[in-house]
C-alpha positions, 0 to 999 in steps of 0.5 A: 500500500502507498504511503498517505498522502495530504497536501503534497505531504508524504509518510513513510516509516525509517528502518533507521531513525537516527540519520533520518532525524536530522533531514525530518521537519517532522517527527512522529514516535508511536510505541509501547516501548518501555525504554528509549527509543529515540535517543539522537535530537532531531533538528532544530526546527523540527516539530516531535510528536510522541505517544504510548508512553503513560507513566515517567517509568515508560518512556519513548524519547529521550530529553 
């Protein structure tokens, strides 16, 4: 299936996040992961939006 999508905007998952967050204006995290997933920073300018994570113990994106 192509990917979605929506006001000549493209998604496509990255097989390896890290390199891909410094070109991604925008970053979206979904796990249930209970230890970080993402540890590189994205860039500067970049909007991250992260779910799953529900307790400080749980946590999906490093600080």
């Amino acid at each position: 299936m192509p990917p979605p999508t929506a006001l000549d905007a493209a998604a496509t998952a990255a097989a390896l996040p890290y390199p891909a967050l410094a070109n991604c204006p925008l970053v979206v995290s979904c796990t249930t992961a209970q230890a970080v997933a993402l540890r590189a920073r994205p860039r500067a300018d970049a909007f991250v939006a992260a779910a799953g994570a529900f307790t400080p113990r749980i946590v999906g994106v490093g600080a």
